[in-house]
Structures are given as C-alpha cells and as structure tokens.
N, CA, C and O atoms as CSV, one atom per row, in Angstrom:
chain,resi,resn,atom,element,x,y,z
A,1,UNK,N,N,-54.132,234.165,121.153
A,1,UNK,CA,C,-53.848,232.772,121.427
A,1,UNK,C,C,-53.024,232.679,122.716
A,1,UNK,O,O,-52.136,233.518,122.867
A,2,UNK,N,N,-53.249,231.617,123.799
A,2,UNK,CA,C,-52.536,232.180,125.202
A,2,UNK,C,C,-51.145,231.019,124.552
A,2,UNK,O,O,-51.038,230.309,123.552
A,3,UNK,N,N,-50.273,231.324,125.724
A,3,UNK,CA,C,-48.792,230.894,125.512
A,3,UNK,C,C,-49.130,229.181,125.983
A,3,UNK,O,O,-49.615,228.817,127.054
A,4,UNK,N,N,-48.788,228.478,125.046
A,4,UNK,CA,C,-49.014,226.814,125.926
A,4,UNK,C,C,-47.585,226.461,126.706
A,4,UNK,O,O,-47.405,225.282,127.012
A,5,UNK,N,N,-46.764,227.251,126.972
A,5,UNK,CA,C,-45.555,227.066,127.823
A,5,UNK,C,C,-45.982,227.883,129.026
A,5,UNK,O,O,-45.695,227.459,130.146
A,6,UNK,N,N,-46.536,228.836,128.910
A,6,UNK,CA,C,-47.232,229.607,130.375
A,6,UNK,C,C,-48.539,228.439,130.807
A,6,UNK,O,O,-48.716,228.333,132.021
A,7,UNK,N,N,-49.109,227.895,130.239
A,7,UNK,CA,C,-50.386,227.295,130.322
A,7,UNK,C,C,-49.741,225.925,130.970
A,7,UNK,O,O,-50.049,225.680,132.136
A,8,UNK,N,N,-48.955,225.114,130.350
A,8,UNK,CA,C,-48.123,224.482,131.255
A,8,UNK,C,C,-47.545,224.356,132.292
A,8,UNK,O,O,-47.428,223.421,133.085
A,9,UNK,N,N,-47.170,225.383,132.252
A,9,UNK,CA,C,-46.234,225.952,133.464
A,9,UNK,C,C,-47.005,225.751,134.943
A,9,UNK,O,O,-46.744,225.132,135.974
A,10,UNK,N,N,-48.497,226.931,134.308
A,10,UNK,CA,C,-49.463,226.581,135.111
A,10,UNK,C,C,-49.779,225.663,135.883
A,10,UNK,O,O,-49.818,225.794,137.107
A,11,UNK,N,N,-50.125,224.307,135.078
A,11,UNK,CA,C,-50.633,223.499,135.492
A,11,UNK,C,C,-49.396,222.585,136.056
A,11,UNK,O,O,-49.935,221.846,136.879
A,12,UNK,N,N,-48.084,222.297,136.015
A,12,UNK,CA,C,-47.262,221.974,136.488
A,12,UNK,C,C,-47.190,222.145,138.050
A,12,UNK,O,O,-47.025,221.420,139.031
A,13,UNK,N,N,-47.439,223.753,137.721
A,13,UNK,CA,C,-46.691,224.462,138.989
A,13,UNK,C,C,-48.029,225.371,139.662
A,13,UNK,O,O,-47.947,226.596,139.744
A,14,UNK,N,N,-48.767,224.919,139.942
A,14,UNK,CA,C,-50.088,225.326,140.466
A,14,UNK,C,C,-49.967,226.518,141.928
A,14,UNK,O,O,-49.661,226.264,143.093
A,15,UNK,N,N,-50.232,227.459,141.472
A,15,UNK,CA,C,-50.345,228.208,142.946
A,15,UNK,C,C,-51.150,227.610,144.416
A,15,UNK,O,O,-52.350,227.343,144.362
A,16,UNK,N,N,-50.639,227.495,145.258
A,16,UNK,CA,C,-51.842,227.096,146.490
A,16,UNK,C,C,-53.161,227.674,146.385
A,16,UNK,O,O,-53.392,228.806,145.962
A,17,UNK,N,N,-53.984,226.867,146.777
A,17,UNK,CA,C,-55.342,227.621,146.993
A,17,UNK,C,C,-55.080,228.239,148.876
A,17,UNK,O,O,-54.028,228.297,149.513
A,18,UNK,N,N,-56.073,228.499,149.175
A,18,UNK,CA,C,-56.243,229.039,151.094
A,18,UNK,C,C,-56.459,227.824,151.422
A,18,UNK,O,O,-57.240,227.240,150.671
A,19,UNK,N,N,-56.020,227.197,152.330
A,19,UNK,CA,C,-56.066,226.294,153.137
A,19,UNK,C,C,-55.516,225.317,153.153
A,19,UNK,O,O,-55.424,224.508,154.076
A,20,UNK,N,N,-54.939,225.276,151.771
A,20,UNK,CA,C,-53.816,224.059,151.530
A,20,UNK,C,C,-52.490,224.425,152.227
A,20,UNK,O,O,-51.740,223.453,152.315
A,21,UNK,N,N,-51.889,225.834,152.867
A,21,UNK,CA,C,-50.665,225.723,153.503
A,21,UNK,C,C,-51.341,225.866,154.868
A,21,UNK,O,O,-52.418,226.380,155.172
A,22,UNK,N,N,-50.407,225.270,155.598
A,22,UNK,CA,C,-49.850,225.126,156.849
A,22,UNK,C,C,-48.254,225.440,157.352
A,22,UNK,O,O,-47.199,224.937,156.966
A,23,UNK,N,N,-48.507,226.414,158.306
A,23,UNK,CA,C,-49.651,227.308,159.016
A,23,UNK,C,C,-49.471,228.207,158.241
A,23,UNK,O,O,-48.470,228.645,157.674
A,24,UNK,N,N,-51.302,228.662,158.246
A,24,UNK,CA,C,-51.060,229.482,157.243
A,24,UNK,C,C,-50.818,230.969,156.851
A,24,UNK,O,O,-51.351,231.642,155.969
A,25,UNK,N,N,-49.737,231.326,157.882
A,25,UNK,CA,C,-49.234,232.554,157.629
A,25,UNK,C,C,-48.337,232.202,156.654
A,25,UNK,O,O,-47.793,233.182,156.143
A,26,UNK,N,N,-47.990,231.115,156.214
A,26,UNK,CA,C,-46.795,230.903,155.307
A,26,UNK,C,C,-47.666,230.890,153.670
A,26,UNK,O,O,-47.098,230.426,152.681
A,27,UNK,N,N,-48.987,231.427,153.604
A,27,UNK,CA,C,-49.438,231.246,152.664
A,27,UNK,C,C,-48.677,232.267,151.714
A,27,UNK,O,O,-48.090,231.635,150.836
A,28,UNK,N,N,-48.536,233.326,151.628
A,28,UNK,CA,C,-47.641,234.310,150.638
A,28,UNK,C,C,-46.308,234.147,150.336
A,28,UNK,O,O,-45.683,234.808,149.507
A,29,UNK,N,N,-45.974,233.444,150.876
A,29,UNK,CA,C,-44.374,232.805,151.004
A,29,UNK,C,C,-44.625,231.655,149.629
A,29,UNK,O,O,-44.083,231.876,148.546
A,30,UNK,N,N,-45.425,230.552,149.834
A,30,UNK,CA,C,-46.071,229.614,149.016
A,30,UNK,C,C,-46.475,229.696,147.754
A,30,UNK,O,O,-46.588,228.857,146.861
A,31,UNK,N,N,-46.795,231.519,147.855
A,31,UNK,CA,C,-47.888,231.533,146.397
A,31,UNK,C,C,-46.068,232.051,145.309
A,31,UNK,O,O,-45.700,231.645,144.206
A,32,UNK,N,N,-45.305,233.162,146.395
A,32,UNK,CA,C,-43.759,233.284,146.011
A,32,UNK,C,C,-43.327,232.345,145.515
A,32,UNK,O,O,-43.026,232.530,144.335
A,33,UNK,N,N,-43.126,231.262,145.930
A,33,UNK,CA,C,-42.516,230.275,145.874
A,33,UNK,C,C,-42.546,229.462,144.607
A,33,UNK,O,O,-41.688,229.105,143.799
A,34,UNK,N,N,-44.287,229.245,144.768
A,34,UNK,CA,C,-44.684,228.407,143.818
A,34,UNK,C,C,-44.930,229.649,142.299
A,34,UNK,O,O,-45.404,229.060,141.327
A,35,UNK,N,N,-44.695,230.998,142.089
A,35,UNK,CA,C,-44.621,231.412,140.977
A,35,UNK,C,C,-43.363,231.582,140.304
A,35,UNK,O,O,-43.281,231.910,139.120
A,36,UNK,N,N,-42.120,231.298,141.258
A,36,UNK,CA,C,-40.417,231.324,141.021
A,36,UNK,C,C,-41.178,229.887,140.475
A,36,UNK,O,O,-42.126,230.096,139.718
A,37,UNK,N,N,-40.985,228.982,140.663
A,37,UNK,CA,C,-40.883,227.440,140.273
A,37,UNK,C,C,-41.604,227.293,138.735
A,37,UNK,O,O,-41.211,226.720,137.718
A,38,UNK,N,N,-42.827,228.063,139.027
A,38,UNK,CA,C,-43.241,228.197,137.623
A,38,UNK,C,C,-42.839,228.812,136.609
A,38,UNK,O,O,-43.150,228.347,135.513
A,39,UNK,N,N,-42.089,229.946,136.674
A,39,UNK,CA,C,-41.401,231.065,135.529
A,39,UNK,C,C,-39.740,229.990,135.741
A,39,UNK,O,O,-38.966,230.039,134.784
A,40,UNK,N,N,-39.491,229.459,136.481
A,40,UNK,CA,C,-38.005,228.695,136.771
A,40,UNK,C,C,-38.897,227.281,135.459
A,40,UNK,O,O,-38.177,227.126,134.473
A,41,UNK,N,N,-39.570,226.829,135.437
A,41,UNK,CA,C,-39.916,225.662,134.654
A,41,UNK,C,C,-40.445,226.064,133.215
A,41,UNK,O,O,-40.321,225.395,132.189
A,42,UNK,N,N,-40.928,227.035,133.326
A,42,UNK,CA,C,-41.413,227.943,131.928
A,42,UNK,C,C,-40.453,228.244,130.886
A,42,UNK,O,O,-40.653,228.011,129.694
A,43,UNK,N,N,-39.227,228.858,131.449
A,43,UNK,CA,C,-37.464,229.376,130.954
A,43,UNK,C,C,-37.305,227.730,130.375
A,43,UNK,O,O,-37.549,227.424,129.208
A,44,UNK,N,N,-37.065,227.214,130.933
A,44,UNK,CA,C,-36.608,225.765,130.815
A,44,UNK,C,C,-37.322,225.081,129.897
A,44,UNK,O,O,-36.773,224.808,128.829
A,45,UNK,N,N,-38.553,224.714,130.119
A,45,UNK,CA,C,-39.090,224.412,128.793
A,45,UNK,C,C,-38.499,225.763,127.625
A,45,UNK,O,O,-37.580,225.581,126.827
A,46,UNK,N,N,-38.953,226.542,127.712
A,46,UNK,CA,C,-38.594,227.374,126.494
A,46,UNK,C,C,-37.202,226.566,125.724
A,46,UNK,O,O,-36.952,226.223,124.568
A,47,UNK,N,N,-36.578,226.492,126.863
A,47,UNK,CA,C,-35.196,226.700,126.216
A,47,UNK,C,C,-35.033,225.261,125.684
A,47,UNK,O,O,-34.089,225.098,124.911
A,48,UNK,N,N,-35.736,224.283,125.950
A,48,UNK,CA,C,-35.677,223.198,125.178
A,48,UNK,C,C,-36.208,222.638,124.302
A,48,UNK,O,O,-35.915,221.666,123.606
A,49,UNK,N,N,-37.443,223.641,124.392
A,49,UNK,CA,C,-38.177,223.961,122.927
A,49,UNK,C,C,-37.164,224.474,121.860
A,49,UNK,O,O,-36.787,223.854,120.865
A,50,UNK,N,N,-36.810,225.676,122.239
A,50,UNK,CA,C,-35.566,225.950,121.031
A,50,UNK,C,C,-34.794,225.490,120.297
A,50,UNK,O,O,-34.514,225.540,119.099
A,51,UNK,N,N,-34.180,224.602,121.967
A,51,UNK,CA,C,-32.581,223.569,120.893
A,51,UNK,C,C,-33.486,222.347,120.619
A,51,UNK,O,O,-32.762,221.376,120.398
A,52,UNK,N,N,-34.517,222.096,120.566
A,52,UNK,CA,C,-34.841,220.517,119.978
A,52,UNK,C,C,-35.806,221.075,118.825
A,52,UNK,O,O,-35.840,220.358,117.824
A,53,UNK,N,N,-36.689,222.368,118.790
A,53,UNK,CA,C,-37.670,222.274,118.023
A,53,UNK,C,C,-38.778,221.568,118.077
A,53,UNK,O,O,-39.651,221.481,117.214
A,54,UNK,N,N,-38.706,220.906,119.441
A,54,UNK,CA,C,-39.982,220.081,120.308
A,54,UNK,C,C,-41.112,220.795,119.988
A,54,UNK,O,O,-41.011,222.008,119.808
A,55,UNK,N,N,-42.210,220.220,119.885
A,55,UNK,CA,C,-43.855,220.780,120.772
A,55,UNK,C,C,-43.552,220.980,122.174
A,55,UNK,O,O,-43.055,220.147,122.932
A,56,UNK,N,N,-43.879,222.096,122.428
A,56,UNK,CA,C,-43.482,222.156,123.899
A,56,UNK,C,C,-44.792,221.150,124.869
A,56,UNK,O,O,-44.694,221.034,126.091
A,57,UNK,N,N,-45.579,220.711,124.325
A,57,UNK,CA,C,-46.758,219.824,125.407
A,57,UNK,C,C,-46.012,218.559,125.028
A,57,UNK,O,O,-46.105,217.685,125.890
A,58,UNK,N,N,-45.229,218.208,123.861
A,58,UNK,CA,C,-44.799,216.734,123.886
A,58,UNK,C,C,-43.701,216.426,124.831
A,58,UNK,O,O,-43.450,215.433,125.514
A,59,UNK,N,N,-42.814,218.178,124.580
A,59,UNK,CA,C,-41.426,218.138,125.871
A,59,UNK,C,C,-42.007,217.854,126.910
A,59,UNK,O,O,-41.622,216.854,127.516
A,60,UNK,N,N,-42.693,218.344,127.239
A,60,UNK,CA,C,-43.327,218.687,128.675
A,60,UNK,C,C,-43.704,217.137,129.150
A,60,UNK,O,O,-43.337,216.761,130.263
A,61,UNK,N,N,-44.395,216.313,128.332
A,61,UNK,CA,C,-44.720,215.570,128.679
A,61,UNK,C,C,-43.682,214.308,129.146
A,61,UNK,O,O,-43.738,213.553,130.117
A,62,UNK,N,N,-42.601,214.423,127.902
A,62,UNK,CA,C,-41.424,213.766,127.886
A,62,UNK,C,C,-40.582,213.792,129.060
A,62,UNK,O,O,-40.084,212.733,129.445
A,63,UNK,N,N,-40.377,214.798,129.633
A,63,UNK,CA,C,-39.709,215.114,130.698
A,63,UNK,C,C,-40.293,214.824,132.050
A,63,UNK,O,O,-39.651,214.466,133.037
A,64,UNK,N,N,-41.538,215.013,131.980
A,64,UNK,CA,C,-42.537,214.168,133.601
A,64,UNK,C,C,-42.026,212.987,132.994
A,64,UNK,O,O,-41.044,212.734,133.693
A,65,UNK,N,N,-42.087,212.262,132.265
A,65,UNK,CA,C,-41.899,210.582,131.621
A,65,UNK,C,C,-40.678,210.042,131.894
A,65,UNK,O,O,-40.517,208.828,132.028
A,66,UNK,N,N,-39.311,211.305,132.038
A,66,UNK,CA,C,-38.122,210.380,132.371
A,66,UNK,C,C,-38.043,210.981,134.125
A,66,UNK,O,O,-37.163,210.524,134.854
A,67,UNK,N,N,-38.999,211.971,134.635
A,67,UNK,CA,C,-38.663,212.575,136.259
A,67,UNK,C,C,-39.179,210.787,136.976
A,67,UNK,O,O,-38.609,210.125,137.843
A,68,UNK,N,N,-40.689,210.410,136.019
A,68,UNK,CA,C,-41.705,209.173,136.557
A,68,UNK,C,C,-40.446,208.199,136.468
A,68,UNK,O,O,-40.116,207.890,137.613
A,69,UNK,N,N,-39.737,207.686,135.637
A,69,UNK,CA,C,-38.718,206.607,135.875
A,69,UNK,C,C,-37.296,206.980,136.552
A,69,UNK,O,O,-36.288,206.273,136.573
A,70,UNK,N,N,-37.461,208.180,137.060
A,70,UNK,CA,C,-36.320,208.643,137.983
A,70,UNK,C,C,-36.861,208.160,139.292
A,70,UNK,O,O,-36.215,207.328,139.930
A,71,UNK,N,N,-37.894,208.580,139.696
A,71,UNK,CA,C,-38.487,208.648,140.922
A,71,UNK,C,C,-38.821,206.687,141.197
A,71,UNK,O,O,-38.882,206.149,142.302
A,72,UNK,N,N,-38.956,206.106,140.077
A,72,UNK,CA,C,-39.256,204.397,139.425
A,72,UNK,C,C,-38.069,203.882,140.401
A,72,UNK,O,O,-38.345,203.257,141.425
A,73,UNK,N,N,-36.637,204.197,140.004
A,73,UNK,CA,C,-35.590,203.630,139.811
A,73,UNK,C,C,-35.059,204.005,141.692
A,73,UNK,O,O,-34.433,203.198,142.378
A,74,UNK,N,N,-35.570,205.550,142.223
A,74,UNK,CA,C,-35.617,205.506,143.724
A,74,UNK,C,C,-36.093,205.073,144.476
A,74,UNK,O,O,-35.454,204.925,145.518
A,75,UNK,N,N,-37.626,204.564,144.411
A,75,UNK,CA,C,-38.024,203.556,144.862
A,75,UNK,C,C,-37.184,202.130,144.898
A,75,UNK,O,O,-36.957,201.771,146.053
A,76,UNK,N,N,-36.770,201.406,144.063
A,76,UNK,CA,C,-36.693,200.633,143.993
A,76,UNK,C,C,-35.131,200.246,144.779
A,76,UNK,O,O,-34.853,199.169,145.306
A,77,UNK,N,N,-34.350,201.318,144.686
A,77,UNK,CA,C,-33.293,201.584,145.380
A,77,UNK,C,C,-33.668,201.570,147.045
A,77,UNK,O,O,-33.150,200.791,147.845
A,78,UNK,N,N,-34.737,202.659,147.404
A,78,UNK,CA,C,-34.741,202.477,148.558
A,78,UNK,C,C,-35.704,201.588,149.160
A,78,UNK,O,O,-36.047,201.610,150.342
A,79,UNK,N,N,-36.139,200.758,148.208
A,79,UNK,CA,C,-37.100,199.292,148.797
A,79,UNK,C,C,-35.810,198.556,149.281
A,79,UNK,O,O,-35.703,198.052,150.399
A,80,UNK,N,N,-34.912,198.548,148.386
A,80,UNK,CA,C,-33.521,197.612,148.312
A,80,UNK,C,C,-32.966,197.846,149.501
A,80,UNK,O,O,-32.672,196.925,150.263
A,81,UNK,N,N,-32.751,199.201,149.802
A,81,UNK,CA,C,-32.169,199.433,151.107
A,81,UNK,C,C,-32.774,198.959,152.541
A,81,UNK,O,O,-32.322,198.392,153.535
A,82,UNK,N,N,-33.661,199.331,152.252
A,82,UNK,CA,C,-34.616,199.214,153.499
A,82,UNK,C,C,-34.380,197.547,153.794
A,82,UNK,O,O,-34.072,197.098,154.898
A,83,UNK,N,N,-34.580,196.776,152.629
A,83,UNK,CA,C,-34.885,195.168,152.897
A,83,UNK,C,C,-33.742,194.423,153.202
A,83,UNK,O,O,-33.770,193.498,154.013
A,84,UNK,N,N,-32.529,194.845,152.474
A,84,UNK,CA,C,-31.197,194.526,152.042
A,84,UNK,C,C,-30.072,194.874,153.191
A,84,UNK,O,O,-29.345,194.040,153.731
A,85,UNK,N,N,-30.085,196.160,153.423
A,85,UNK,CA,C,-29.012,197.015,153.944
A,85,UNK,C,C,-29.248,197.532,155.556
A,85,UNK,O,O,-28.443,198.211,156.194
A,86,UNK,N,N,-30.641,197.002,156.070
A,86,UNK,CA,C,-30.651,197.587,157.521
A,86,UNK,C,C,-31.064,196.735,158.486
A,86,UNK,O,O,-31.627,196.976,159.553
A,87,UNK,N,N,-30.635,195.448,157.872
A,87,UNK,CA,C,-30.603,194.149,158.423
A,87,UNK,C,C,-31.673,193.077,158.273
A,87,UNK,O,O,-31.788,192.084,158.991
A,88,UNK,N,N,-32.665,193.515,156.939
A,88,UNK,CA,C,-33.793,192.972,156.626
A,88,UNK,C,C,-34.700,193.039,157.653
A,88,UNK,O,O,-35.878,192.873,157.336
A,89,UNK,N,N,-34.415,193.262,158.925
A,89,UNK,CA,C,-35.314,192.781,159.923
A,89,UNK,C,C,-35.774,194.080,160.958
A,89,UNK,O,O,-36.503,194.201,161.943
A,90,UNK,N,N,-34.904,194.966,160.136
A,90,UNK,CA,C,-35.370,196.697,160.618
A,90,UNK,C,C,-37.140,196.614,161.138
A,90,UNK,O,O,-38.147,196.469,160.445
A,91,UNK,N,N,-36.956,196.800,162.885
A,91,UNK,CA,C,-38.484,197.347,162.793
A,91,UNK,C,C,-38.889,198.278,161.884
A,91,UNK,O,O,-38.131,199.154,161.467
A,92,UNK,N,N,-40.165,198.143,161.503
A,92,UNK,CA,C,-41.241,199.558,161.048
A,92,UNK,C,C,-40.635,198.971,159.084
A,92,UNK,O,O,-41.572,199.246,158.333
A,93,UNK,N,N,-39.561,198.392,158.358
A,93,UNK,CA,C,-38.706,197.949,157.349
A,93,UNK,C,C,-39.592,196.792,156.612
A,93,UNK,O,O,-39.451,196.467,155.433
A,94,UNK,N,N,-40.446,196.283,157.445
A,94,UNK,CA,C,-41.135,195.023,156.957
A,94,UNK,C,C,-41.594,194.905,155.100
A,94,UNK,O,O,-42.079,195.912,154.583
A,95,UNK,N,N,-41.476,194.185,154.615
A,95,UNK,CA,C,-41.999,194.335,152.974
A,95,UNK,C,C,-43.549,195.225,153.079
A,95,UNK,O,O,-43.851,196.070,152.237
A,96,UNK,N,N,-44.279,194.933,154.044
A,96,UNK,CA,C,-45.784,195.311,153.800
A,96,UNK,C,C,-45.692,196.917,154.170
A,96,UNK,O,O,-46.513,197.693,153.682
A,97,UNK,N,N,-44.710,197.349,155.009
A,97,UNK,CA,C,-44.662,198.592,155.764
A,97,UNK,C,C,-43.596,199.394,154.111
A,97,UNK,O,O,-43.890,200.382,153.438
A,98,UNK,N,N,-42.897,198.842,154.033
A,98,UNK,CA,C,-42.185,199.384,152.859
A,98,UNK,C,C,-43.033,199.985,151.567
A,98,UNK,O,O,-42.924,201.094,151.044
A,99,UNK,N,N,-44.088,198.665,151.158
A,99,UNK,CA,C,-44.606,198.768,150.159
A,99,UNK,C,C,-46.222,199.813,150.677
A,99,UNK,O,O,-47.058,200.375,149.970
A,100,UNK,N,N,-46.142,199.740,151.622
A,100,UNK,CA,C,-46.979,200.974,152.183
A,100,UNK,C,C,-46.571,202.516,151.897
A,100,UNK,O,O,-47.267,203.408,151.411
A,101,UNK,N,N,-45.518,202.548,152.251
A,101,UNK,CA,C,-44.897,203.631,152.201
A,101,UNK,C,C,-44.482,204.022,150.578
A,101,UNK,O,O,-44.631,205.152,150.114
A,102,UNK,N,N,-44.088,203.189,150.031
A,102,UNK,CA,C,-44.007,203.665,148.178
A,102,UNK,C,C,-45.250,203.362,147.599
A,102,UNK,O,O,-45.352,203.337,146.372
A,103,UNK,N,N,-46.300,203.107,148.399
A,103,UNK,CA,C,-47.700,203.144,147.621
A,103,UNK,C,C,-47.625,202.289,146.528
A,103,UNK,O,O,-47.660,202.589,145.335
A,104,UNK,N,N,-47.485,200.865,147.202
A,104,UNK,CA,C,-47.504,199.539,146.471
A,104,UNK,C,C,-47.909,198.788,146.835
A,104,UNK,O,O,-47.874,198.758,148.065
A,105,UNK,N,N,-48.577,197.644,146.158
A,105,UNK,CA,C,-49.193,196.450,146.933
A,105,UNK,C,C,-47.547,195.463,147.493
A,105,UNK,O,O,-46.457,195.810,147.039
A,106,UNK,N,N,-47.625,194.730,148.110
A,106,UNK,CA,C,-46.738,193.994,148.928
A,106,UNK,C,C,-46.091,193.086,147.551
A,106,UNK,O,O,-44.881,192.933,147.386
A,107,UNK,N,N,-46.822,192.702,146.908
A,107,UNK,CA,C,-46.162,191.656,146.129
A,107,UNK,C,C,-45.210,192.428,144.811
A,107,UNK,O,O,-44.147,192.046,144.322
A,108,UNK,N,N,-45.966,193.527,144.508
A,108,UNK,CA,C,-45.213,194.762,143.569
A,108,UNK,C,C,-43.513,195.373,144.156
A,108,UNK,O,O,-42.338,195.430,143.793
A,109,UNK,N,N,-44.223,195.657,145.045
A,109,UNK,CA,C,-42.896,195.862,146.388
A,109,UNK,C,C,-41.235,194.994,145.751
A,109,UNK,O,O,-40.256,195.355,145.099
A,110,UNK,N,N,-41.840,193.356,146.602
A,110,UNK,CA,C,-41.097,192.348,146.568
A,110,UNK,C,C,-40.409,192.227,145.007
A,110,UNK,O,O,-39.276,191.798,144.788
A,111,UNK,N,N,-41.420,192.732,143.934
A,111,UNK,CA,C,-40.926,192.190,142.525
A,111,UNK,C,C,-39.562,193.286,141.948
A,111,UNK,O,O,-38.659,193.160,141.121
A,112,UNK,N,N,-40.025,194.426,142.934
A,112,UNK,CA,C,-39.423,195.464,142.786
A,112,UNK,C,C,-37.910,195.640,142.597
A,112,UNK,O,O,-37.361,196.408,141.808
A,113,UNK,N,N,-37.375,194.852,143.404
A,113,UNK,CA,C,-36.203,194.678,143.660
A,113,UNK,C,C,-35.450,193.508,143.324
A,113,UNK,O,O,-35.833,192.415,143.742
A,114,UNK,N,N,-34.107,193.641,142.403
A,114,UNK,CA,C,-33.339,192.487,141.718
A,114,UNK,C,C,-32.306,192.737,142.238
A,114,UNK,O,O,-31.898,193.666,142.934
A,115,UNK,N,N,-31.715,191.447,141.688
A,115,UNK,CA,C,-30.254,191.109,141.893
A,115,UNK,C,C,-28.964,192.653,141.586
A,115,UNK,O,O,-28.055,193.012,142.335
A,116,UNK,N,N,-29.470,193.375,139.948
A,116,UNK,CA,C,-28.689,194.502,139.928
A,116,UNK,C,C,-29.396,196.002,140.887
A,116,UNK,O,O,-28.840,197.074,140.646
A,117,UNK,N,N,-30.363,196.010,141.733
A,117,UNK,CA,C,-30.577,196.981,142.726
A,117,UNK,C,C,-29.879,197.152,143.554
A,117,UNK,O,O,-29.405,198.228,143.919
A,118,UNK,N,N,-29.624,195.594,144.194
A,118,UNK,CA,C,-28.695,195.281,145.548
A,118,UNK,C,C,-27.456,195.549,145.007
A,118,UNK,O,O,-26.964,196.308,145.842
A,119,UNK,N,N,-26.637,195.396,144.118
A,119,UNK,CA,C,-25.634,195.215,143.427
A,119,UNK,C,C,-25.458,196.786,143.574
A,119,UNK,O,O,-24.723,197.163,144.486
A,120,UNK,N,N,-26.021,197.674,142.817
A,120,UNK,CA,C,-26.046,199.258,142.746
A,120,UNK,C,C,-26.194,200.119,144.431
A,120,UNK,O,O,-25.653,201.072,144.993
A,121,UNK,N,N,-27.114,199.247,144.700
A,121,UNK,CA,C,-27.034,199.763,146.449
A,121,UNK,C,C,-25.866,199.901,147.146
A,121,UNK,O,O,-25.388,200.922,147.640
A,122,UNK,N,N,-25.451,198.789,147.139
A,122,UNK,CA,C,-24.040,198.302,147.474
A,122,UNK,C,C,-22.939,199.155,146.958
A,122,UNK,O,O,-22.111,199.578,147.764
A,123,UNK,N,N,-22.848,199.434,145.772
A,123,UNK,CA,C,-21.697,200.282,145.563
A,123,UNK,C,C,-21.875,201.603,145.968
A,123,UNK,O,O,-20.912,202.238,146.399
A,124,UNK,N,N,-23.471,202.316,145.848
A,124,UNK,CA,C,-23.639,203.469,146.354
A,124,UNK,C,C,-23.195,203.680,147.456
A,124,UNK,O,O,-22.664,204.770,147.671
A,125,UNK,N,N,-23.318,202.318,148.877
A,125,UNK,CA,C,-22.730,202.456,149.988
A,125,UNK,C,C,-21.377,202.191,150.337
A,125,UNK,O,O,-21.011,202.109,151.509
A,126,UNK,N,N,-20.496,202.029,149.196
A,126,UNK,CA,C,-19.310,201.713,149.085
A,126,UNK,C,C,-18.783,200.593,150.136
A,126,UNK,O,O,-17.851,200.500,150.935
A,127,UNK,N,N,-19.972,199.723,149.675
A,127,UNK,CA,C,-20.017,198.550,150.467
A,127,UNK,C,C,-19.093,197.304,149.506
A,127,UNK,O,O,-19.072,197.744,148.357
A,128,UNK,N,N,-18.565,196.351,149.541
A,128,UNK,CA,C,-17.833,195.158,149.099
A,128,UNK,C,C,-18.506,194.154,148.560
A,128,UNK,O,O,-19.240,193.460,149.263
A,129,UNK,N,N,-18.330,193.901,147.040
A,129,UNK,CA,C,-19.166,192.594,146.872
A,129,UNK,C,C,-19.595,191.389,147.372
A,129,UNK,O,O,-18.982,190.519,146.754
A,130,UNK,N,N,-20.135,191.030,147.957
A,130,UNK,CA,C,-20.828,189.828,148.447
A,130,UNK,C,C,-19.613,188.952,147.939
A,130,UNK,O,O,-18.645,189.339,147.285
A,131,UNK,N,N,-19.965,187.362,148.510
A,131,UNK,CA,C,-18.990,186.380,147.894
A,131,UNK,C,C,-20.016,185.708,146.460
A,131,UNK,O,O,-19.536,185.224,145.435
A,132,UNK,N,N,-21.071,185.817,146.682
A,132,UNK,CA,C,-21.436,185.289,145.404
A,132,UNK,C,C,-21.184,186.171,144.219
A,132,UNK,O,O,-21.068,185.552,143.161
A,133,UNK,N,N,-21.008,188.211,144.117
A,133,UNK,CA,C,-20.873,188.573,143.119
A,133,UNK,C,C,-19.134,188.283,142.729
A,133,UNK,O,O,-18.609,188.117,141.629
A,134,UNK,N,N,-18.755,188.296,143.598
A,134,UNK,CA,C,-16.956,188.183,143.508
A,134,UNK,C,C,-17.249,186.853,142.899
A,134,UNK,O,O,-17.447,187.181,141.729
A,135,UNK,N,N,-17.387,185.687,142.948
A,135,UNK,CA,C,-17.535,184.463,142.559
A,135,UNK,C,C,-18.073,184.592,140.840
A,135,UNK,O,O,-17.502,183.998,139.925
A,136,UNK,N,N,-19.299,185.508,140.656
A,136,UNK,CA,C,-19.552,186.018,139.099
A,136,UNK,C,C,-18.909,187.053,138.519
A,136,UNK,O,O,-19.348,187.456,137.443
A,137,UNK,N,N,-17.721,187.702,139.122
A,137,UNK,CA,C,-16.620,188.334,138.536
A,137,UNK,C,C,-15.798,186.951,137.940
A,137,UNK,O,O,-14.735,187.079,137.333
C-alpha cells in the first residue's frame, strides 16, 4: 500500500519537469530544492497527523484551506494599500490594474476591500486614525 503522506507530499511539492526552470542550469538545484520542501511538508503533515489523529488527505486539505484564506486576507490588504495608502492615484495602482494583478475582475477587486482592511492597514503602517475612526472611538 504506498504512503498517502509521501503521495501528498508529491503532489504538493512536485519536482520540475526540463524546461520549466530558467536558466536552466539551475535545473538540479530545483529538483534539490523542490525534494527538501517535499520531505520538509511530509515531516509536518506526519506530525500533525499524530497530535490530531487527522486523515492525513483531510489535514492536508485543511491546511491549503486556511494557507487559501491567508493568501484571501493578503490580497485584500494589499488591494487596500495600493488604493488607500499610495495616494489612490498611484500610476500603474488603478482598481482595473490592481484587480489585474490579484487575478480579479474590477468589481471583485473594489468589493474586496472594507472599512476594517483600511483600519488594519493603517495600524500595520503605524499610521493614526483618521478623524472619522477617532470620532467612532
């Protein structure tokens, strides 16, 4: 029966094929690289298979599920920034160029970003509440 934490791992952490690195003398470096990352993600699942008693394909899955709303919550941070924090009017910053760049339609983009993004932005930049949040203190 093969290991479904190696089989995972696998498919997580996929070796390059030829031609996918550039340049490609760095191809053996790549295939290094990418088999540390895989035995580095393999350990790890294991080990959280252990202390939870998980299925390791449900962990596995669980864990892309909170990396997908990590990566959710950076976007939306750096839509915020971009629109919010670099004078809204940043060449190349535009909503359509933004939502280009996080691989969103324009209006997804725009919905993207609330009142507590800017709010969180802001403190990340150890920037000063606005007068309207001081006013909702």
């Amino acid at each position: 029966m093969p290991n479904r934490i190696n089989d995972i791992a696998r498919i997580a952490h996929p070796h390059p094929r030829e031609g996918e690195v550039k340049p490609a003398e760095f191809f053996d470096d790549a295939v290094v690289e990418a088999q540390e990352r895989r035995e580095d993600y393999a350990e790890n699942l294991q080990v959280v298979v252990d202390a939870t008693d998980d299925d390791e394909l449900l962990a596995a899955l669980s864990a892309a599920a909170g990396q997908r709303k990590q990566a959710e919550q950076l976007i939306r941070k750096l839509l915020t920034y971009g629109r919010h924090f670099t004078g809204g009017t940043q060449p190349g910053y535009s909503w359509q160029t933004l939502a280009n760049a996080a691989d969103l339609s324009y209006a997804t983009a725009r919905r993207q970003v609330s009142e507590d993004d800017i709010a969180v932005v802001r403190e990340s930049l150890s920037l000063p509440p606005t007068a309207e949040q001081k006013d909702a203190l």
